[in-house]
C-alpha positions in Angstrom: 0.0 0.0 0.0 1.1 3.2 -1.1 1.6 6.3 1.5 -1.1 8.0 0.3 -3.2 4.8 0.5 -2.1 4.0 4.0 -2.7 7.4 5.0 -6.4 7.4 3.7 -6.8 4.4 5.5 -5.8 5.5 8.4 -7.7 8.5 8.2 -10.6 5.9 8.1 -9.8 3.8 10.8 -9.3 7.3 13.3 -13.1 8.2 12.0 -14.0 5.4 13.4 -12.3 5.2 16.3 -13.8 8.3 17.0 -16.9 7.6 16.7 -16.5 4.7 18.5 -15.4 6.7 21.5 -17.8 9.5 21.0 -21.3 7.5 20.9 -19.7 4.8 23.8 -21.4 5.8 26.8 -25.1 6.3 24.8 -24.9 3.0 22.5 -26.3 0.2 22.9 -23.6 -2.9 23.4 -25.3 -4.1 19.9 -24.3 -0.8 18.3 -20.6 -0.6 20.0 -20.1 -4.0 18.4 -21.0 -3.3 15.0 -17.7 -0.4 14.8 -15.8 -2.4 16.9 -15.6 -4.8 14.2 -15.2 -2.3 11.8 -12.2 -0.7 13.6 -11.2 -4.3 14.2 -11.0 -4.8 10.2 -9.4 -1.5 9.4 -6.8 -1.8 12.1 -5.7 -5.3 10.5 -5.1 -4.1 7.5 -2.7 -1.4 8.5 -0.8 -3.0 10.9 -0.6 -6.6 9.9 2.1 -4.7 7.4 4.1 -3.6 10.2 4.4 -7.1 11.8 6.3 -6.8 15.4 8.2 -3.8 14.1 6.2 -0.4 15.5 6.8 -0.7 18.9 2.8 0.2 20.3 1.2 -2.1 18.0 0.9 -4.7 21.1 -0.9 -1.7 23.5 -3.2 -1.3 20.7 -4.5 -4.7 20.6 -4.3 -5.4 24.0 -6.7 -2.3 24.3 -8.9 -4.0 21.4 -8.4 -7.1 23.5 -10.0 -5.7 26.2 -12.7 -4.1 24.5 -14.1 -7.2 22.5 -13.9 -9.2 25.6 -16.0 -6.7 27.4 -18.4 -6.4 24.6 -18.9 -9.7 23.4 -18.0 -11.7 26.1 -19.7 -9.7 29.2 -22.3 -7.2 27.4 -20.2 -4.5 29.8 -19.7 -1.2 27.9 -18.6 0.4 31.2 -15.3 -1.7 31.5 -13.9 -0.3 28.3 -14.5 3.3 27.8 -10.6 3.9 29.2 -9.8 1.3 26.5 -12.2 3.4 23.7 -10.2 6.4 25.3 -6.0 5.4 25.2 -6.9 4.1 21.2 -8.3 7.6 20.3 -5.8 9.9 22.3 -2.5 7.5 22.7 -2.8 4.7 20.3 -4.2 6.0 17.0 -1.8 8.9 17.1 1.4 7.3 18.1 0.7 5.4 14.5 -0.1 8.5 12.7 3.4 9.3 14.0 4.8 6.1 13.2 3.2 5.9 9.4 4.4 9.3 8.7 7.9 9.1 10.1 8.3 5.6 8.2 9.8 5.1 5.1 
């Protein structure tokens, strides 16, 4: 995938985190499922790429982790907004950071 391409995607991905985060404390668990797997999807395919190599990739997913498990597993919404929050404001920047600065 091209810069641009990966860029674009990413853009994506951070709209959806977003609105992930924004809508999580109104949403229904059903709701919060249906863009976690869309997130889930969008992160896959920019950082399977990257392999072990960016160094936050692992918080990322443990945060993602977290999240499914909470949502699918438990119905609990409550148990991952901090996760909804550190993807928007820690994780999803630090790979802006890391996609720009590589290459």
């Amino acid at each position: 995938m091209d810069k641009i391409a990966q860029l674009r995607h990413y853009h994506s991905a951070y709209n959806t985190a977003l609105l992930l985060y924004r809508v999580f404390e109104e949403a229904e668990v059903s709701d919060l499922i249906v863009l976690y797997e869309r997130l889930e999807k969008q992160l896959k395919v920019l950082t399977d790429p990257l392999s072990e190599e960016w160094p936050r990739k692992e918080r990322l997913f443990r945060h993602m982790f977290q999240m499914r498990n909470n949502l699918f597993k438990h119905g609990l919404k409550s148990n991952s907004v901090d996760d909804a929050r550190d993807i928007v404001f820690f994780d999803m920047p630090a790979l802006a950071d890391y996609l720009l600065a590589d290459g």
